[in-house]
N, C-alpha and C positions, 0 to 999 in steps of 0.2 A: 518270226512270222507273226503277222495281226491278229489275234483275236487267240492266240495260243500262248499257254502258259506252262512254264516247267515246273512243277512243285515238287518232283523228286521220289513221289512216290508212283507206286504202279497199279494200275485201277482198270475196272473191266466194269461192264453196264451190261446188267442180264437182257432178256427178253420181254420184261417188264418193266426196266424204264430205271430201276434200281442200280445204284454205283456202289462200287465193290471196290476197298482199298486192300489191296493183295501184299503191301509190304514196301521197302523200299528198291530202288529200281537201279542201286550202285552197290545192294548184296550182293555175294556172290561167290559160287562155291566153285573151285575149280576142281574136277577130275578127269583122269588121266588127261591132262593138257586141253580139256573144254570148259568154259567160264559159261555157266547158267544159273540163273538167277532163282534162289529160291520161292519165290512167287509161283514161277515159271513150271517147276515140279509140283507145286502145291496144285494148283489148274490143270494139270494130267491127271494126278489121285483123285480130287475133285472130278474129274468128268467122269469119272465109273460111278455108275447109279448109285453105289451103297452107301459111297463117303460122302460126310456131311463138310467135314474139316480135316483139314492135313495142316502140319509142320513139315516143312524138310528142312534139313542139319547137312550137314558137313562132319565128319568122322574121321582121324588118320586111318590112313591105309596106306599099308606097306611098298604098293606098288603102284595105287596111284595116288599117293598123294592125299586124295580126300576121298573120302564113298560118300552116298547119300542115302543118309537112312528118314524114311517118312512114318512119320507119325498120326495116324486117323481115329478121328470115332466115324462110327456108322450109324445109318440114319433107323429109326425105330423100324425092329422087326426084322433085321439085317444080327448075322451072327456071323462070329470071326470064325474063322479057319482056314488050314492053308490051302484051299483052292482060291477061294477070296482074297488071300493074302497075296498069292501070285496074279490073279487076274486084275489085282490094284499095280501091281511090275508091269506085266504086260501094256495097260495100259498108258503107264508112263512112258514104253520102248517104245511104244505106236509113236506117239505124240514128238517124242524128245530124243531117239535114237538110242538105239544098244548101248553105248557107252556109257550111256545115264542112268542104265539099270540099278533101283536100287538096290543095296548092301542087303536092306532087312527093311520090314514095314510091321511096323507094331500097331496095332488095336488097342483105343485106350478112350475109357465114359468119357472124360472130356479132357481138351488142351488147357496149359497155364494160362492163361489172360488175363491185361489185366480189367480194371472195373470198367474201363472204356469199351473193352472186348478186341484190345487188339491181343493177337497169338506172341506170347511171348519166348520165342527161337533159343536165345540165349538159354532158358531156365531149361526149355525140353533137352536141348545139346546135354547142358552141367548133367541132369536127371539120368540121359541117357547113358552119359558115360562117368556116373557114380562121382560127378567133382563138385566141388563148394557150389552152388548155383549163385552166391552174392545177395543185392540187393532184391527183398522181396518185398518190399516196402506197398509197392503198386501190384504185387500179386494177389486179386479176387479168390481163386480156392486152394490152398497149400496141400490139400491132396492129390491132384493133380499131380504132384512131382513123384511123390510116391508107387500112383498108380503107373507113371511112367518107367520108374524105378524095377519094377514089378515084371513089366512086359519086355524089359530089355533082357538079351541075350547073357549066358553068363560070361561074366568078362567084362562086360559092360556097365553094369548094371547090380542089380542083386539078383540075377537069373528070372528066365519066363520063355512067353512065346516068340519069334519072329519066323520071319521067310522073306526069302526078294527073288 
């Protein structure tokens, strides 16, 4: 088409005029047999007032395949707990349908990113489920992985909060 261009990534323009690169737009997490794009969960968790930022990851699970566990901070003045916790799920079922309910939604001061400020997935994944996370070379705060470490479930993690 004229005047369109595919760059690969997947972008959203708020209400003020401002362009929002949500990730790439050939991720993609499949469970129980549905292919949704992490972006895509990210923009559900996102639309609940509280949350500033979301991650969503891909997890095994046993039955389906992959879960989708999201990772938020919330915005000043906003406190976790699991009513909060579940009403960032719900919101995601609205949006994305029951089968994409996620696994678990953790609460966390902020995501990995790197100096640019893009959310880096891969590290929050490693974090979340206690593996080497790799190159951190372009990772801005390396606590971040910790604090992720922290609010993962046990088993996952080194124990903490979650809910989905």
């Amino acid at each position: 088409m004229p005047g369109i261009w595919v760059h690969g990534d997947w972008a959203i323009v708020d209400s003020d005029g401002y362009w929002f690169i949500r990730g790439r737009s050939d991720d993609t997490l499949k469970v129980a047999g549905k292919r949704v794009g992490p972006a895509e969960v990210e923009a559900a968790a996102t639309a609940h007032p509280a949350v500033v930022e979301a991650a969503a990851i891909g997890v095994p699970h046993a039955i389906k395949g992959e879960a989708i566990v999201v990772v938020c901070t919330l915005r000043r003045g906003e406190t976790d707990d699991a009513d909060l916790r579940a009403a960032i799920g719900r919101r995601v079922v609205a949006d994305l349908g029951k089968t994409l309910k996620p696994e678990a939604i953790l609460i966390v001061p902020a995501l990995p990113k790197t100096r640019s400020g893009k959310i880096m997935r891969r590290v929050v994944r490693a974090a979340y489920l206690g593996l080497d996370p790799g190159d951190l070379s372009a990772l801005e705060d390396p606590a971040t992985i910790e604090a992720i470490r922290l609010a993962a479930p046990s088993g996952s993690g080194s124990g903490g909060r979650s809910s989905g």
